[in-house]
Structures are given as structure tokens and as C-alpha cells.
C-alpha positions as CSV (number, residue, x, y, z in Angstrom):
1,X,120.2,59.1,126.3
2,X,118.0,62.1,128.4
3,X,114.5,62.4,127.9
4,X,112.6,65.8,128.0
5,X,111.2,66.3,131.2
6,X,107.7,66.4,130.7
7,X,105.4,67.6,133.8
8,X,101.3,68.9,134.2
9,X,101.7,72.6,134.7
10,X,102.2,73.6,138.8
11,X,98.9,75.6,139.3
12,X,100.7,78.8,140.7
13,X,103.2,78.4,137.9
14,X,106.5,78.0,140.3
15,X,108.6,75.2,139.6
16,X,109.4,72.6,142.0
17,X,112.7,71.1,143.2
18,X,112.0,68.4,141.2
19,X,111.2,70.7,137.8
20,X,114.3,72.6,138.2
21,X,116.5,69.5,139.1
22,X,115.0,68.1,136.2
23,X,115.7,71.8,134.0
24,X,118.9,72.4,135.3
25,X,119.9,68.5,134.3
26,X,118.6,68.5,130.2
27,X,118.0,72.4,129.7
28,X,114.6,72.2,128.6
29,X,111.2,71.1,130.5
30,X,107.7,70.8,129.1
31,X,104.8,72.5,131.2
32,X,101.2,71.1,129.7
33,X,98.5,73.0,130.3
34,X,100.4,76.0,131.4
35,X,98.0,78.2,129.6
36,X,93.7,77.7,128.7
37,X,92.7,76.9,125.7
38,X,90.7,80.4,125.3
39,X,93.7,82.4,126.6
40,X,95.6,80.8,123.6
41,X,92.6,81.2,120.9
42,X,92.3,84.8,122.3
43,X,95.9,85.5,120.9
44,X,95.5,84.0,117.9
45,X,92.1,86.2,117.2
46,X,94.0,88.8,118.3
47,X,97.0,88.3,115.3
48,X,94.0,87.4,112.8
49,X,93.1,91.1,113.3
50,X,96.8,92.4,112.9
51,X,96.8,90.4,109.9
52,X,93.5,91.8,108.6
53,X,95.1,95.4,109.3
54,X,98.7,94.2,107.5
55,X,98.8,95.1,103.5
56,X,101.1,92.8,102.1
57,X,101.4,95.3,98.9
58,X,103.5,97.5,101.0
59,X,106.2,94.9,103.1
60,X,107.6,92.0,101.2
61,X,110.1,91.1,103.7
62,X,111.2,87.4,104.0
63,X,112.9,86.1,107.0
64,X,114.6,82.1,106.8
65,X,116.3,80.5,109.8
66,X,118.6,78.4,106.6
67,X,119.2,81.3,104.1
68,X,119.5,83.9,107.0
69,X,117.5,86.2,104.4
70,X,116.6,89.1,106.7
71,X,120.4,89.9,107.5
72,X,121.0,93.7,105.8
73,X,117.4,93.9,105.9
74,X,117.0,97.2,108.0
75,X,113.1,96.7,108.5
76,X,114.2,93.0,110.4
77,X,117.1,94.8,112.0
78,X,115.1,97.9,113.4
79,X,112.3,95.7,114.7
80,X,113.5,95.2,118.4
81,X,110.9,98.0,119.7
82,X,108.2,97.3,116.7
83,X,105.6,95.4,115.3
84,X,106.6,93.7,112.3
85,X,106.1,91.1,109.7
86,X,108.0,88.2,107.8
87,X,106.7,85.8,105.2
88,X,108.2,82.9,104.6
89,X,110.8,82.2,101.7
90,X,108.3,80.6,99.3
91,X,105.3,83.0,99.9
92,X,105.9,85.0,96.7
93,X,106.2,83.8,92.9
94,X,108.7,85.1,90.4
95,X,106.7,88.5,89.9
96,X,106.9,89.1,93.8
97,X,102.9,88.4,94.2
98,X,101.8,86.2,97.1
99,X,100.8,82.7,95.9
100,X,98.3,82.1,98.9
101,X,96.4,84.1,101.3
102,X,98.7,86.6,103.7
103,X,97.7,84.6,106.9
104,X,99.2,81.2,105.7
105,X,102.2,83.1,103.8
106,X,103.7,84.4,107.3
107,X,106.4,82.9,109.1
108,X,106.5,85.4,111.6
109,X,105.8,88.5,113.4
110,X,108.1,90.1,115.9
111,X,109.5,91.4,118.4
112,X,107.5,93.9,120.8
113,X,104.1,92.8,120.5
114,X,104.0,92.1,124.5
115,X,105.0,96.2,125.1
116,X,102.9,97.5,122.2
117,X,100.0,95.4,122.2
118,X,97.7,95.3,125.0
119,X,96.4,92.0,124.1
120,X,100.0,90.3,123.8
121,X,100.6,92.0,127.0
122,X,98.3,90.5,128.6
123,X,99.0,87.4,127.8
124,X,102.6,87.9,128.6
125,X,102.4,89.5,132.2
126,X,100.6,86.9,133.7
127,X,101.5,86.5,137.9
128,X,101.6,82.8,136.8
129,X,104.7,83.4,134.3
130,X,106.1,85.6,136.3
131,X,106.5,82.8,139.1
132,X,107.7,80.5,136.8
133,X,110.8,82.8,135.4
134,X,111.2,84.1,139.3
135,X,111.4,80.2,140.4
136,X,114.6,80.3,137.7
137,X,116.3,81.9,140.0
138,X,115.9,85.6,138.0
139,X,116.4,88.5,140.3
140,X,114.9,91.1,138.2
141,X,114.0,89.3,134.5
142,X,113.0,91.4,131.9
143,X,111.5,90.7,128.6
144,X,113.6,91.4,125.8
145,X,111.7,90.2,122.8
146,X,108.3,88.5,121.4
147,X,107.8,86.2,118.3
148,X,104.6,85.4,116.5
149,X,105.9,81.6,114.9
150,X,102.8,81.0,111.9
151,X,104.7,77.6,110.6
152,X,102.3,77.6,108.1
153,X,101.3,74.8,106.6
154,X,102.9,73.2,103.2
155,X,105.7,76.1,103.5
156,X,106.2,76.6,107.2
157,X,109.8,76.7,107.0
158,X,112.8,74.6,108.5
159,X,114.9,76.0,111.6
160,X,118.2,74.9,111.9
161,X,119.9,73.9,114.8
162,X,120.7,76.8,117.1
163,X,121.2,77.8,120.4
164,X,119.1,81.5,121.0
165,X,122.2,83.0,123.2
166,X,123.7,83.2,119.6
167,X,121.7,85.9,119.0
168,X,120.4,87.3,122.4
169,X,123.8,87.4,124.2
170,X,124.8,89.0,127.9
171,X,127.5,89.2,130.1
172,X,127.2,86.8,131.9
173,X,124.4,84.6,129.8
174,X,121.0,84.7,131.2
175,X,118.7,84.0,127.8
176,X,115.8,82.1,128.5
177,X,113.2,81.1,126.3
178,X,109.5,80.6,127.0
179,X,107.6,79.0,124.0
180,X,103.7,78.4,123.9
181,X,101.9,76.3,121.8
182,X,99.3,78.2,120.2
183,X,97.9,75.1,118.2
184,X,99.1,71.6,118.9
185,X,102.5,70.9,117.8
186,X,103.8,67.5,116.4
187,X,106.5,65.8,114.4
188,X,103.7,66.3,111.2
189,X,103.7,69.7,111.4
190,X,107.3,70.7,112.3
191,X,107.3,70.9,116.3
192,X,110.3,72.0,118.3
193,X,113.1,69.1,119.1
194,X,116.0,69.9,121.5
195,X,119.3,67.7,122.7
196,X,118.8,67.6,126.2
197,X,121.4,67.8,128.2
198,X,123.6,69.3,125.4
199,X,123.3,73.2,126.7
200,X,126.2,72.6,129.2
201,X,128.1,72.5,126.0
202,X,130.2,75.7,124.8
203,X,128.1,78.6,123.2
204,X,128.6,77.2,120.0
205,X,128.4,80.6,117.8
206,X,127.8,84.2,118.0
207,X,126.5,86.8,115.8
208,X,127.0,90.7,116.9
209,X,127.8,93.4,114.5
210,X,130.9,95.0,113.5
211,X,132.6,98.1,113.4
212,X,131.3,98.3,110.0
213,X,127.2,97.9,111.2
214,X,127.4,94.3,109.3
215,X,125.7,91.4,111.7
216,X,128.5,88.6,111.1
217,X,128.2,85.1,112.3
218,X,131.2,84.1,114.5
219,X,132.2,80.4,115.1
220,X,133.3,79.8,118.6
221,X,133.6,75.6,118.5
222,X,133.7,74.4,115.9
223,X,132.6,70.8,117.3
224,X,129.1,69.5,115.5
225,X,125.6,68.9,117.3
226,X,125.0,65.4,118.3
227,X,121.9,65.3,115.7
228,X,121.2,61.6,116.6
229,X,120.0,62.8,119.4
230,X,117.8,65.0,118.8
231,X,114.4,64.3,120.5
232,X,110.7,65.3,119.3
233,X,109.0,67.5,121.3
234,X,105.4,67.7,120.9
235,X,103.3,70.0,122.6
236,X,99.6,70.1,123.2
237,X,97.8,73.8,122.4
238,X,98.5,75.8,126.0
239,X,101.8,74.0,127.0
240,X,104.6,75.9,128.0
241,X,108.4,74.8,126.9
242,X,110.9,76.1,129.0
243,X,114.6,76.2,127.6
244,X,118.2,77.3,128.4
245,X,119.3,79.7,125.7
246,X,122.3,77.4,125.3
247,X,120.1,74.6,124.7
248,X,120.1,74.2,121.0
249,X,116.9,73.2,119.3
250,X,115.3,72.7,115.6
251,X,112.1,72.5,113.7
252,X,111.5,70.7,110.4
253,X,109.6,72.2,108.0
254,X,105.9,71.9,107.8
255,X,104.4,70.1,104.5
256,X,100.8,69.1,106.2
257,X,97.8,70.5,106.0
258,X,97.7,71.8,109.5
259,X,99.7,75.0,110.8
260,X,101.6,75.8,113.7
261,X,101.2,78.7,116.1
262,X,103.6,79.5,118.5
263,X,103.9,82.5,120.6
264,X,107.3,83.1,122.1
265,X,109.2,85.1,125.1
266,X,113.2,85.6,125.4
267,X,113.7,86.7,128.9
268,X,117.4,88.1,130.1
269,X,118.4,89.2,133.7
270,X,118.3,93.0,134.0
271,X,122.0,93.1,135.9
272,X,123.7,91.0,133.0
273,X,125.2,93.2,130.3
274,X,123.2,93.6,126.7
275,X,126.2,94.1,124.4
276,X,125.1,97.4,122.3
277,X,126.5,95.0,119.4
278,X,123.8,92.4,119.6
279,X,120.9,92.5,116.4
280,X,118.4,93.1,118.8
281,X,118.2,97.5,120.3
282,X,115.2,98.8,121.9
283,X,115.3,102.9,122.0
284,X,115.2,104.9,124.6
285,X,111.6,106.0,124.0
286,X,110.5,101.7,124.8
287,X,112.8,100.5,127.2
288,X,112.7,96.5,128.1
289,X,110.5,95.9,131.2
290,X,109.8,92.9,133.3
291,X,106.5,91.3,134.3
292,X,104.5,94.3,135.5
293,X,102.1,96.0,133.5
């Protein structure tokens, strides 16, 4: 069986021969200490203040990786080009009230933070990122998306197993994803694990909407994930995991007492075609841009 490649961060943030060998080989590679410690505490202030400015009382919308809640929900489906906020599916009683504070009821916030928040921009244009995705062999990357994971603890909820060019598709496929530990991650409190190796597989499914507006889940192959083996990847606050978007991955759900923050970039390649069928449409008014600010 693969292992994960795991590797200290490259200073400059480009990948070595080695790293993309490695990459290239098992679809996902761990980067520790890509990030400091305050540049990851200064994002999570940062969402502790969105939070503070968020009423609850006025958005009650659930999103669930099992249930697939938020399809038909317009306010998930319009949030390509905004700032917007999910609880997770057990947040609310039977009267629709929150049963704990709004910070640990969230299961996420998405999916422009980087292009309308200065602070997520920040953090998301660094010249050391921008190696790293350029060192992928990206000739002009730009970021599509952002997600705020909470993984809250007690109700952080599960993610199945999934590949992200599912969802995020071009022609041809260039999704990457680029997923920071905000807070250290571990098997406890529902951390990522991936199959290496299993992203040169067939895009197993793909969900695009129809003639009708309807997002509908199509099955491509129908042949199952290898589940036994699946590998645990834990991740220290400020490392950096790096995966194919044909790599498919999972998280348990989170019943400790400690949460899970995770802040998290798709990246596509600017001469690949974005189907206009795909969930996720920016306007014209906030087109996707690379790294510069």
C-alpha cells in the first residue's frame, strides 16, 4: 500500500522533483509548516468577527456532505461570488432554534472570502502559494473558490468519500485543492484521509445542472472506493495538504471536545473550460482571479 508523502514545507514554497514525483505518484502530499502559527490564528480571529457580525435569526441554512441538504437551496447555489454561511445538520432543534452558540453550530462558510475579504486575501495571495501552485505545472491558475471548514466539535459532520472534480469540473481537468489546517487535525476530531494513489482512477461522478436548472448527480463508474485503504491524515495547525481533484478523500465526523478549522482553496487553470453547468458561477461584476492582489 502507498503512504502519504509527508515533507517539512520548502521555505520558498516550490516543490521539488522529489515532492512532485512523490505528488504525481499518490495525488496528495503533506507540506508541515507551510503557514505560521499567527498567520493561521489571524484567520481564525478574523472569522470570529464575521461570526460576531452573522445573525443566525435571519439564515438557517444547513449544508451536509451525506444528506446533500443544500441542493435547491438558492442561497448555497448563488454563493460562488459571496460570503455565506452553513450550519451543520444537527445545529437546530425541532422549533428551528440553535441548540449551542452560532460559532460551534457552523459547518461552513463559503466560497469568495479570498476576493471579498481583505484578510482572507491576504492569506490566500501569498508569493509563497503562488510558487507552490506554479511548481504544479499551472500556466495561469486562478482561484475559483474558498471554504471556511468549522468541524465543530460533538456535531462536526461526516464527509463522504468524493473526489472535488465532481463538483468543480473543466475541460480538460485541472482542480486542485489546497487545504490548511487552521487547528491541528487528527483521527479524534475528524481529519482528512485520502487513497493515495487512487486519483489515476476514472472521475468517478459528476454533478452539473440540467436543462431544467436542477443540480443532478451523475454516475460515471460505477466501480466502489477501495475503503480499506483509506489512510489518516493528520495535520499539525499551519500544514498545507496538497491534493489532485481526482483524489478522493473523507472525514469522519467529529464527537470530541476539540474543533477543527480548516481553511481551504480550489485552484483551476485559466485555459481549461468552466462548464457554465457546473454549481459553482461567479458574475461578471467578480470575475475569478489568480494570485495577485
Amino acid at each position: 500500500m502507498q503512504k502519504i508523502p509527508i515533507y517539512q514545507s520548502p521555505e520558498d514554497g516550490r516543490l521539488t522533483a522529489a515532492m512532485l514525483a512523490d505528488f504525481h505518484a499518490s495525488g496528495v502530499i503533506v507540506l508541515e509548516d507551510f503557514v505560521a502559527a499567527a498567520a493561521c490564528r489571524a484567520l481564525r480571529e478574523r472569522m470570529q468577527q464575521m461570526i460576531d457580525e452573522f445573525d443566525p435569526a435571519e439564515v438557517k441554512h444547513v449544508f451536509s456532505a451525506v444528506e446533500q441538504t443544500q441542493l435547491g437551496d438558492s442561497y448555497f447555489e448563488e454563493s460562488g461570488d459571496k460570503i455565506r454561511f452553513f450550519f451543520e445538520q444537527h445545529a437546530f432543534n425541532e422549533r428551528g432554534e440553535l441548540i449551542r452558540p452560532k460559532q460551534l453550530s457552523l459547518n461552513k462558510v463559503g466560497h469568495a472570502m479570498h476576493d471579498l475579504d481583505p484578510v482572507f486575501d491576504a492569506f490566500s495571495r501569498t508569493p509563497k502559494l503562488a510558487a507552490a501552485v506554479q511548481s504544479l505545472g499551472y500556466l495561469e491558475p486562478l482561484i475559483l473558490q474558498s471554504m471556511y471548514i468549522f468541524k465543530p466539535p460533538h456535531i462536526g459532520g461526516e464527509v463522504i468519500c468524493h473526489q472535488d472534480s465532481t463538483y468543480l469540473y473543466t475541460e480538460p481537468e485541472s482542480c486542485t485543492g489546497f487545504w490548511f489546517a487552521l487547528e491541528d487535525a487528527t483521527t479524534e476530531n475528524g481529519c482528512m484521509h485520502f487513497i493515495p494513489g487512487a486519483h489515476k482512477e476514472p472521475l468517478k461522478k459528476l454533478q452539473q445542472r440540467s436543462a431544467d436548472g436542477k443540480l443532478v448527480l451523475t454516475t460515471l463508474d460505477a466501480t466502489p472506493w477501495k475503503n480499506s485503504e483509506t489512510l489518516a491524515t493528520e495535520a499539525k495547525t499551519g500544514t498545507l495538504v496538497i491534493f489532485d481533484g481526482r483524489a478522493p478523500h473523507l472525514s469522519g465526523p467529529n464527537l470530541s471536545d476539540k474543533s477543527r478549522h480548516a481553511y481551504t482553496l480550489h485552484v483551476i487553470e485559466k485555459g481549461s473550460h468552466y462548464p457554465a453547468e457546473n454549481w459553482l458561477q461567479r458574475s461578471a461584476d467578480l470575475p475569478m482571479r489568480g494570485f495577485t492582489h
